[in-house]
C-alpha positions in Angstrom: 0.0 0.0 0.0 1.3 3.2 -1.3 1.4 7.0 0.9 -0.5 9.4 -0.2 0.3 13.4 0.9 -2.0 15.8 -0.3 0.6 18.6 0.8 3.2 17.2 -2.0 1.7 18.5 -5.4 2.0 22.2 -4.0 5.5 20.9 -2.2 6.8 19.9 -5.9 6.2 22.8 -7.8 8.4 24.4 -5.2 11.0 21.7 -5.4 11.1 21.9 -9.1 11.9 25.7 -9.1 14.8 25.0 -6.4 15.9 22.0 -8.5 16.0 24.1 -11.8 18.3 26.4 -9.9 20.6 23.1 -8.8 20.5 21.7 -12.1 21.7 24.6 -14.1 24.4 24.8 -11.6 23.9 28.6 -11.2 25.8 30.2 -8.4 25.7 26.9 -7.0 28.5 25.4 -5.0 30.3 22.4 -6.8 29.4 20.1 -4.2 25.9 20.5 -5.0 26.0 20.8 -8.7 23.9 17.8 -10.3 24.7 17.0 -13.7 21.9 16.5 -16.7 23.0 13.0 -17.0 23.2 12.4 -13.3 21.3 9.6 -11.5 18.9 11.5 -9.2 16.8 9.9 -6.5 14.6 11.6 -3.7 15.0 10.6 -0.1 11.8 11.6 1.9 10.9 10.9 5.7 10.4 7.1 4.7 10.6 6.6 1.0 13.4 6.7 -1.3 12.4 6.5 -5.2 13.8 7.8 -8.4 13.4 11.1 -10.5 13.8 14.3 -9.7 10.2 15.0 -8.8 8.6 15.0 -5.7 5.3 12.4 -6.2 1.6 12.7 -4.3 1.9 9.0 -4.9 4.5 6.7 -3.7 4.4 2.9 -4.3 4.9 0.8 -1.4 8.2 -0.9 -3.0 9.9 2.9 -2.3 9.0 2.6 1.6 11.8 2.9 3.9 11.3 0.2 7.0 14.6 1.9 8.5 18.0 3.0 8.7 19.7 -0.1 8.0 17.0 -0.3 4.8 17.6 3.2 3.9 21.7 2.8 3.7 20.8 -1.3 1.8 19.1 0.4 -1.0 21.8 3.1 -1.2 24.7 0.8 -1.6 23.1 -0.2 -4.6 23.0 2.9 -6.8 24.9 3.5 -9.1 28.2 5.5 -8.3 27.7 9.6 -8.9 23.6 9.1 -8.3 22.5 12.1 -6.1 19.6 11.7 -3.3 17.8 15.1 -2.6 16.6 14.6 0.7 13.8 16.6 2.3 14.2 16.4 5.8 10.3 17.3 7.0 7.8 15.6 8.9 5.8 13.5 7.9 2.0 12.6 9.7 1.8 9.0 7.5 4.9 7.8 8.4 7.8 7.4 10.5 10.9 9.5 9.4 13.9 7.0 8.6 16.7 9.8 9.9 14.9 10.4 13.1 17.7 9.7 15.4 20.3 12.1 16.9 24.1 11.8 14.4 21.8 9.4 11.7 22.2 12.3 9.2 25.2 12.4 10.1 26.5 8.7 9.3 24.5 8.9 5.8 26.0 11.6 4.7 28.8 10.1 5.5 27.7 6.7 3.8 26.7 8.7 0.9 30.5 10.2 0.4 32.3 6.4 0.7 30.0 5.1 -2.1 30.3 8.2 -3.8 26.5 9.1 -3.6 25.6 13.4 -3.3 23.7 13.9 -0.7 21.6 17.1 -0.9 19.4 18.9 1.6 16.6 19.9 -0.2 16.3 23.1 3.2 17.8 22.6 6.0 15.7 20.9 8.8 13.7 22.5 11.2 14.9 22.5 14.7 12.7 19.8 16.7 
């Protein structure tokens, strides 16, 4: 059973905009800069699924069960793949990067398997 946000379609039409700026690379730093060719997956509170739009529909086979889950499905994209992640809350599900240092440790994860990890905006203070 997939999750379904009604707050995502006006979410994504935001997103796109900041993304255009990203993918153009303008005044961007390198670090962030995602090439047109690039392998782009987004990383939500529980789901992580490709493209480089945010969905209002998210199959179950995307669903994040945990942290351990979350860095398993990493390891297996391809080297230079970029994960936007939007750290947010989320009232249908239970945020995979809840605990204190797990952001952390991916971001970490994401720079030994050569993955870019990018905040989508920087979280909210709890």
């Amino acid at each position: 059973m997939g999750v379904t946000n009604p707050v995502r379609p006006a979410v994504a039409s935001l997103a796109l905009l900041s993304i255009a700026v990203v993918l153009s690379g303008a005044n961007a730093p390198p670090e962030i800069r995602i090439g047109l060719n690039q392998p782009v997956y987004q990383l939500e509170s529980c789901c992580l699924y490709p493209g480089i739009f945010l969905r209002g529909y998210i199959g179950s086979e995307y669903a994040l069960a945990s942290y351990q889950d979350l860095t398993t499905r990493a390891a297996l994209l391809p080297v230079g793949t970029a994960i936007i992640y939007w750290p947010q809350p989320d009232i249908f599900c239970t945020r995979v990067l809840r605990r204190p240092g797990e952001l952390t440790r991916f971001a970490h994860f994401c720079r030994q398997h050569k993955l870019t990890l990018v905040l989508a905006h920087p979280p909210r203070p709890q």
